[in-house]
C-alpha positions in Angstrom: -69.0 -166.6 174.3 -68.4 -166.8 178.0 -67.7 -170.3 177.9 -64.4 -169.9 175.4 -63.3 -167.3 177.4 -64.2 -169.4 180.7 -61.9 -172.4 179.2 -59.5 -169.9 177.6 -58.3 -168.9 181.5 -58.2 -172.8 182.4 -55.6 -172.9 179.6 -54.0 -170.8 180.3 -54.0 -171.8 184.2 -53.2 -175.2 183.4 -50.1 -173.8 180.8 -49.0 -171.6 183.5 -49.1 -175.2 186.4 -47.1 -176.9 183.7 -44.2 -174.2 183.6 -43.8 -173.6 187.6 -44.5 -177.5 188.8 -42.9 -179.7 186.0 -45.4 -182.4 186.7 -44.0 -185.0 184.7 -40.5 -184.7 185.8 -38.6 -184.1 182.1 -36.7 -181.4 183.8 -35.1 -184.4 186.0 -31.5 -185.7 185.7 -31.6 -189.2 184.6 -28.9 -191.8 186.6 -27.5 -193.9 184.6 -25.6 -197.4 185.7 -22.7 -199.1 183.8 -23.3 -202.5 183.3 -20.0 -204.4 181.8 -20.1 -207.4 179.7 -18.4 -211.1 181.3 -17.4 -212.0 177.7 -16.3 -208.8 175.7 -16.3 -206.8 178.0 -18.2 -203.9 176.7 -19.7 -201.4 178.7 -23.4 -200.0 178.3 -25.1 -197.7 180.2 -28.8 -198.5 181.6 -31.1 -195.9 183.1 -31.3 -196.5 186.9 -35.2 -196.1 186.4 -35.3 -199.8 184.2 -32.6 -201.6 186.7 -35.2 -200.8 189.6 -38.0 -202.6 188.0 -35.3 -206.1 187.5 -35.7 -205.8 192.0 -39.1 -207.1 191.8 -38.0 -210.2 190.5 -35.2 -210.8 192.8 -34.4 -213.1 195.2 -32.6 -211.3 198.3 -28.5 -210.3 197.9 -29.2 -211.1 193.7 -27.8 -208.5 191.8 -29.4 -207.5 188.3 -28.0 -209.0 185.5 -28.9 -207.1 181.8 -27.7 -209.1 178.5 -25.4 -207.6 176.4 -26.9 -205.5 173.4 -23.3 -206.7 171.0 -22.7 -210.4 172.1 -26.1 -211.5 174.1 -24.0 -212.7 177.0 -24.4 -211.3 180.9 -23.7 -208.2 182.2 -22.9 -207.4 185.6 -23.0 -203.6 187.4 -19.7 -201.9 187.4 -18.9 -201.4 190.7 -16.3 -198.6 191.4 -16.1 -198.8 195.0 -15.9 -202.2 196.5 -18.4 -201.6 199.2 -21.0 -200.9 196.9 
């Protein structure tokens, strides 16, 4: 009996660590990027998370390049400011 009330309080400790830490980071914002289609020009929206794994790949001053989810052609980041 004192070992289901023994893990009953780590429950309810570990429950408790969930709530005030958010370990797993769902209460996080997601970024999103716009990427914009060279051929019909349809935009789509990627999570910044999945462009930041395309870096590894890339040679230096590439940009990321998706393909396009309607036309399979290249998409290239919408920049808003031109410094970016």
């Amino acid at each position: 009996m004192a070992k289901n009330k023994e893990q009953d309080e780590l429950s309810k400790d570990f429950l408790k660590w969930l709530e005030e830490e958010d370990p797993f980071g769902l209460d996080e914002e997601i970024k999103i990027i716009i990427f914009k289609c060279l051929r019909c020009e349809k935009e789509d929206e990627v999570p910044e998370y999945v462009v930041d794994e395309f870096h590894y790949d890339l040679i230096e001053d590439e940009e990321v390049e998706v393909v396009c989810p309607f036309c399979n052609v290249t998409m290239r980041r919408v920049r808003k400011d031109p410094s970016e």
